[in-house]
C-alpha positions in Angstrom: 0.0 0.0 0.0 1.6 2.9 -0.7 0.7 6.2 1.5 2.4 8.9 2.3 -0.2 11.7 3.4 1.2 14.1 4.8 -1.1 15.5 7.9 -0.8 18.8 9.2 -2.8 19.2 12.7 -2.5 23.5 12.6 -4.5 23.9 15.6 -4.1 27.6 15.8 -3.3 27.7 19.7 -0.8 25.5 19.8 0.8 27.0 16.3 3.3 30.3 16.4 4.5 30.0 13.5 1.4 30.6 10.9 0.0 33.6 13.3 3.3 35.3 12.5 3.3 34.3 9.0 -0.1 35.7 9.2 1.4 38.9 10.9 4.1 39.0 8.3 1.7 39.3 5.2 -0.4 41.4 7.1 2.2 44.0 7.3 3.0 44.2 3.6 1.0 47.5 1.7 -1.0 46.0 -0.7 -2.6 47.3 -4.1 -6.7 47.9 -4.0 -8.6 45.3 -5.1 -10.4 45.6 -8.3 -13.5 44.0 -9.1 -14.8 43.1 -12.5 -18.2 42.0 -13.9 -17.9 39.6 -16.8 -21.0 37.9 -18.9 -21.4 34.5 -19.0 -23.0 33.2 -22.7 -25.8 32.0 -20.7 -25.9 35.7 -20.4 -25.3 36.1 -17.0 -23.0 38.1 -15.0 -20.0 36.9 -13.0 -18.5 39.3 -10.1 -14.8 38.7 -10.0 -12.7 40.5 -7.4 -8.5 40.3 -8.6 -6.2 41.3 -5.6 -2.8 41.5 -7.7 0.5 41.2 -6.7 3.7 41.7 -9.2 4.0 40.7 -12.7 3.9 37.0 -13.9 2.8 35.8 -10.4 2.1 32.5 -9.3 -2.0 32.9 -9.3 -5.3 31.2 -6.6 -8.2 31.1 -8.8 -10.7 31.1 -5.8 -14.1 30.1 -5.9 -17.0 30.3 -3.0 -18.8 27.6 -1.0 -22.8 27.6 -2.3 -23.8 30.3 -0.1 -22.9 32.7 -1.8 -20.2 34.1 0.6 -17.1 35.3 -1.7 -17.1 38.1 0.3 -17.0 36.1 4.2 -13.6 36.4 6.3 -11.9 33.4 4.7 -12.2 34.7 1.3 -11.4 38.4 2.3 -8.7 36.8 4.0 -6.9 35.1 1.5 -7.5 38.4 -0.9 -5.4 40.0 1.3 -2.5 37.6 2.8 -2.1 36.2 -0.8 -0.6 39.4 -2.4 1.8 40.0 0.5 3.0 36.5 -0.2 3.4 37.2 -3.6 0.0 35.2 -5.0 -2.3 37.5 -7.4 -6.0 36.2 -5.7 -8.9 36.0 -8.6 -11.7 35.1 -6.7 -15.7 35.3 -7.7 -18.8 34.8 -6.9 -21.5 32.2 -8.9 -23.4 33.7 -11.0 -26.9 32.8 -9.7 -25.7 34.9 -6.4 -26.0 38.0 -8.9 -29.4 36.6 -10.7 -31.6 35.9 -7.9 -30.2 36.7 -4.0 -33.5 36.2 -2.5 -33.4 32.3 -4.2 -29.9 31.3 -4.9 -29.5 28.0 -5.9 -26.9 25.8 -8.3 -27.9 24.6 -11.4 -28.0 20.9 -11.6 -25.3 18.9 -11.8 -23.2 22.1 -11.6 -23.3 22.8 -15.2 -23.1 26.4 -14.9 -21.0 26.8 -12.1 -18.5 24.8 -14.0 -18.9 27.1 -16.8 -18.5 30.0 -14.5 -15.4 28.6 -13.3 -13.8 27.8 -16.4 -14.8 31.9 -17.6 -12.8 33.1 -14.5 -10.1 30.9 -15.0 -9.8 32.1 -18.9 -9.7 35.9 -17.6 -7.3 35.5 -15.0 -4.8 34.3 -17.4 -5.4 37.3 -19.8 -4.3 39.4 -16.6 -0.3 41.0 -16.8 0.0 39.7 -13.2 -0.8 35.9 -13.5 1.6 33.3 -14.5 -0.4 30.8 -16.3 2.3 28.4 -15.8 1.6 28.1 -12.1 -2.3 28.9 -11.2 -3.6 27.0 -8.5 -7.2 26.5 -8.5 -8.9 26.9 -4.9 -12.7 26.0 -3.7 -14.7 25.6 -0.8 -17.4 23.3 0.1 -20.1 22.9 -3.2 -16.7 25.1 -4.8 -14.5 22.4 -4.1 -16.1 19.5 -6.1 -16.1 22.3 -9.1 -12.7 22.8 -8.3 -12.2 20.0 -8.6 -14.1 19.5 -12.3 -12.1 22.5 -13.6 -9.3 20.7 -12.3 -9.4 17.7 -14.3 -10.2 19.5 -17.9 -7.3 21.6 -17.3 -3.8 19.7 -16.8 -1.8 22.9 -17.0 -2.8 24.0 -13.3 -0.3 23.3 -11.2 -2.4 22.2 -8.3 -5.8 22.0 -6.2 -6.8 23.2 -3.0 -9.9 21.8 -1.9 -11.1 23.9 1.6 -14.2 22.3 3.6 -14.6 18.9 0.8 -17.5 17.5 1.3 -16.7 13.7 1.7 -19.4 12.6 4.1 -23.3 13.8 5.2 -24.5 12.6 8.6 -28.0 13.1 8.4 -30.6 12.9 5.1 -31.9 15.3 2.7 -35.0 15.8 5.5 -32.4 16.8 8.2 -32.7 13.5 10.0 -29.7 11.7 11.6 -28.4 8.3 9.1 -27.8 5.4 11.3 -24.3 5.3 9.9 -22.8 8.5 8.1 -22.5 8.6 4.5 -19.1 8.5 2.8 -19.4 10.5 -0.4 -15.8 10.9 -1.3 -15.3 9.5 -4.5 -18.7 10.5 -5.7 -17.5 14.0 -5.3 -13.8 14.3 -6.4 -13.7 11.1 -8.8 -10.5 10.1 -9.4 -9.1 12.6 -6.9 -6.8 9.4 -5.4 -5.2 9.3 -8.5 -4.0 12.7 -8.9 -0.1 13.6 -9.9 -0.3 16.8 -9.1 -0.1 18.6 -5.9 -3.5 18.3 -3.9 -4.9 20.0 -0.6 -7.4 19.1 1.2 -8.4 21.6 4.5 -11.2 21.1 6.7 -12.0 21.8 10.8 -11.7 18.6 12.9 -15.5 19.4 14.2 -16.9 19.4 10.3 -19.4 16.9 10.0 -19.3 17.4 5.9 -16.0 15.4 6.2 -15.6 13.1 9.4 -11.7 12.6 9.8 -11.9 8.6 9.8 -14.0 8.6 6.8 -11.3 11.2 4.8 -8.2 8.9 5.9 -10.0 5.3 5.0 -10.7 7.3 1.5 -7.0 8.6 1.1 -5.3 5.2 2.4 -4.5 4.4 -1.1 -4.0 7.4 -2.9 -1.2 8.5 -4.9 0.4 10.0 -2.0 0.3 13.1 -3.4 -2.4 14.6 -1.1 -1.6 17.0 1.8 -4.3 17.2 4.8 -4.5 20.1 7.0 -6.8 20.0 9.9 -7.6 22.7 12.1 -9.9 23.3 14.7 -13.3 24.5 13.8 -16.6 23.4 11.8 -17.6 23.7 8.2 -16.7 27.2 8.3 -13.4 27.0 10.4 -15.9 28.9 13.2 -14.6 28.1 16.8 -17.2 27.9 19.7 -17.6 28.7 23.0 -18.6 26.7 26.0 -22.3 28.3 25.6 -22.0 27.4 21.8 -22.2 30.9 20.3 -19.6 32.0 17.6 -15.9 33.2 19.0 -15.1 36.1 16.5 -11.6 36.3 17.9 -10.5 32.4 17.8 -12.3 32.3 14.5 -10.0 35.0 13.1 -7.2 33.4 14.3 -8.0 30.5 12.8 -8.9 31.3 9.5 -5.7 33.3 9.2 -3.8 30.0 10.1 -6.1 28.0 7.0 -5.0 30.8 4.7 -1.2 31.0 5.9 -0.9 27.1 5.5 -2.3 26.8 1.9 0.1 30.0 0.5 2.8 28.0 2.0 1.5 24.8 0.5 0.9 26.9 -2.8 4.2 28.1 -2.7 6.6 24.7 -2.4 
């Protein structure tokens, strides 16, 4: 059997070294953001937000988890640490955010979130500060298995950064609690096992959308080419309190320490 997957347990309290990593970017002055509207031939439009950094840079092509929250901490985060670490950040939102806010919902199968990807992916290399040679493409959640599609029609990208993968449901479509959880892995990222290239896979250890003995059973016979990165957190790296509620400070903390370990991933 041959594994080598490399696991990275970056709970931030007990880690130094990515909150000053963190620090470090943080410190850098940065360009302002510019955000773009493209059309899609469906003839919708696309919101992409491109945080550059110098010419020819090695490039995240960032897309959002189904919510429609591009513009939540972890994605504002990496928008600004990735410049300072010398990453020009394309990142969007889907397109049926922009249609319809009150109802957003993907289209089936992910047809057209697939196409929206690919439509950002062809802009960002038309940009003076992307190296085309070396984009890596990034998703969370529902991004992550599009990711992950894009991925696999496009063997230039250097790598893949799935953030949150969704590789197992504990309860049914109703809400109600399966007697055994559900391992979805390979019906999301098929043929992610036998990837060459350079694959992330970040989640919180409290994420029920990818219970930690179901993701190693999955990877035990991979390529070996697969990096995990746990952190503490749930779905949305959010730490808790005692009384349950939300701790803005921890969570910070902690999504600056998801963000610091894939641009140092990114950048091997």
């Amino acid at each position: 059997m041959k594994t080598s997957i490399l696991v990275a347990l970056l709970i931030f309290s007990a880690t130094s070294s990515a909150a000053t990593v963190a620090t470090t970017f943080a410190a850098t002055a940065l360009a302002t953001p510019e955000t773009k509207r493209l059309t899609t031939p469906r003839g919708d439009e696309l919101e992409v937000t491109i945080h550059e950094a110098s010419a020819k840079s090695p490039t995240l092509v960032v897309a959002p988890g189904q919510s429609c929250n591009s513009k939540g901490p972890l994605f504002e985060t990496i928008g600004r640490l990735g410049p300072a670490a010398g990453f020009t950040v394309v990142r969007f939102e889907w397109a049926y955010c922009l249609k319809d806010p009150s109802k957003p919902a993907p289209s089936a199968e992910l047809k057209n979130e697939i196409e929206d990807f690919k439509i950002v992916l062809d802009f960002a290399k038309t940009l003076a500060s992307v190296d085309a040679d070396k984009i890596t493409l990034v998703g969370k959640s529902l991004g992550s298995g599009v990711a992950h599609s894009v991925f696999l029609s496009n063997p230039s990208v250097k790598g893949l950064a799935l953030l949150t993968p969704i590789c197992s449901y504990t309860t049914d479509e109703a809400g109600l609690p399966l007697k055994e959880p559900q391992r979805v892995c390979e019906e999301n990222y098929p043929g992610l096992k036998k990837e060459i290239r350079p694959v992330l896979m970040a989640m919180g250890d409290r994420d029920s959308l990818c219970l930690l003995p179901i993701l190693y059973d999955y990877l035990k016979d991979s390529s070996g080419n697969i990096q995990v990165s746990v952190v503490g957190g749930d779905h949305g790296f959010r730490m808790k309190k005692i009384d349950g509620s939300v701790d803005d400070a921890k969570t910070t903390r902690n999504i600056e320490t998801v963000v610091s370990g894939l641009l140092n991933w990114a950048g091997r």
